[in-house]
Phi, psi and omega in degrees: 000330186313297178293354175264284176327318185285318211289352200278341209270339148305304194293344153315286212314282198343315186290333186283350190282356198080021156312117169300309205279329164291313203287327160314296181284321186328294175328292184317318200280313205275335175327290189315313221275318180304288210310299188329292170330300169297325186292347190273331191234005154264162177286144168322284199307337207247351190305289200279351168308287186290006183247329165308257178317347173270293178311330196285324184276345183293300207326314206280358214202014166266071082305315156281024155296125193279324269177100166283316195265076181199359193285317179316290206297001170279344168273311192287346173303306179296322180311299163342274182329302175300329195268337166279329171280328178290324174274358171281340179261344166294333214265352189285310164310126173310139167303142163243158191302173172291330176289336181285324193290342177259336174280351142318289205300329219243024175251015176275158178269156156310312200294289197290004170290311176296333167292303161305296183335307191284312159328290167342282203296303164296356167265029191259136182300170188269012139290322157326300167330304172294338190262356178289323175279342185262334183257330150232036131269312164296331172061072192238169210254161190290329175301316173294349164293284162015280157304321154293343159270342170070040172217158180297127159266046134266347162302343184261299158008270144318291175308319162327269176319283158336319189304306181243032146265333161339283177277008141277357167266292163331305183298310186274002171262335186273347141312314246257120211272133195266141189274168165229000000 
C-alpha cells in the first residue's frame, strides 16, 4: 500500500509540473473515487456532470497544489463544490407542472417509458433504490420496510420520496426539449 501511495503521490508532482500525460493517468486513477463521492453529495442525475467538471478543474489547477498529499481531500473538496452549484441550478428552473409532466410521460410508447424507467432506477444510489424495490415491487407498507431495514418509518419515508422524485426528475430530464 505504501508503494501505491508514493507512486500516486509521484505521479502528482510530474502533473503539477504540466506533464499531459501524468496529468491523463491522475485524471484515470482518480475518476472512481470522483464518481464513488459524487453519488454521495449529488443528485443521481448530476453525477456525471459533476465529476466531469471536477476533473476538468483538477487538469487546469493541479499545479497550484502545495501539497500531493493533500490532493484526495482536495479533490473531493471541488467534487463538493460542483455537486453544490449543480444543485443550486437544478432550483433555478420552473417547476413543471403535473399537467406538463404527464403529458411528457405520455407522448412516450410503453417499450421507451419502460426503458427510462430501468434507467432511472439504475441510476439511484442503492439506499433509494432499496426502498423504491420493497415498496413498489415488493409491495410491503412503510412499517414493514421500516422494520426490515431496522430504521423509523418516518426515515423510510423520506427516502421513498427522494427516491421517487429522483426518477421523476430523471424521467422528466430525459424528455425535456433541449434549449438553446
Amino acid at each position: 500500500m505504501a508503494d501505491s501511495v508514493a507512486d500516486r503521490d509521484q505521479l502528482i508532482l510530474v502533473a503539477q509540473t504540466g506533464d499531459p500525460a501524468a496529468i491523463a493517468r491522475l485524471l484515470a486513477l482518480c475518476q472512481t473515487d470522483a464518481r464513488r463521492y459524487a453519488h454521495k453529495h449529488c443528485h443521481a442525475s448530476d453525477v456525471d456532470d459533476a465529476v466531469q467538471e471536477s476533473l476538468l478543474v483538477v487538469s487546469r489547477k493541479v499545479q497550484s497544489l502545495r501539497a500531493a498529499a493533500a490532493f484526495s481531500s482536495w479533490l473531493f473538496a471541488v467534487i463538493q463544490r460542483e455537486c453544490r452549484k449543480l444543485s443550486r441550478s437544478l432550483f433555478r428552473h420552473e417547476p413543471l407542472t403535473d399537467d406538463i409532466a404527464e403529458a411528457q410521460m405520455l407522448d412516450r410508447t410503453d417499450g421507451a417509458l419502460r426503458i427510462d424507467l430501468a434507467h432511472a432506477l439504475e441510476s439511484l444510489p442503492a439506499h433509494y433504490l432499496q426502498v423504491v424495490l420493497l415498496r413498489d415491487f415488493e409491495e410491503l407498507t412503510i412499517a414493514e420496510i421500516a422494520q426490515r431495514l431496522s430504521e423509523p418509518p418516518g426515515a423510510v419515508k423520506s427516502r421513498l420520496h427522494r427516491a421517487r422524485e429522483l426518477v421523476r426528475e430523471y424521467l422528466l430530464g430525459a424528455d425535456a426539449p433541449a434549449k438553446s
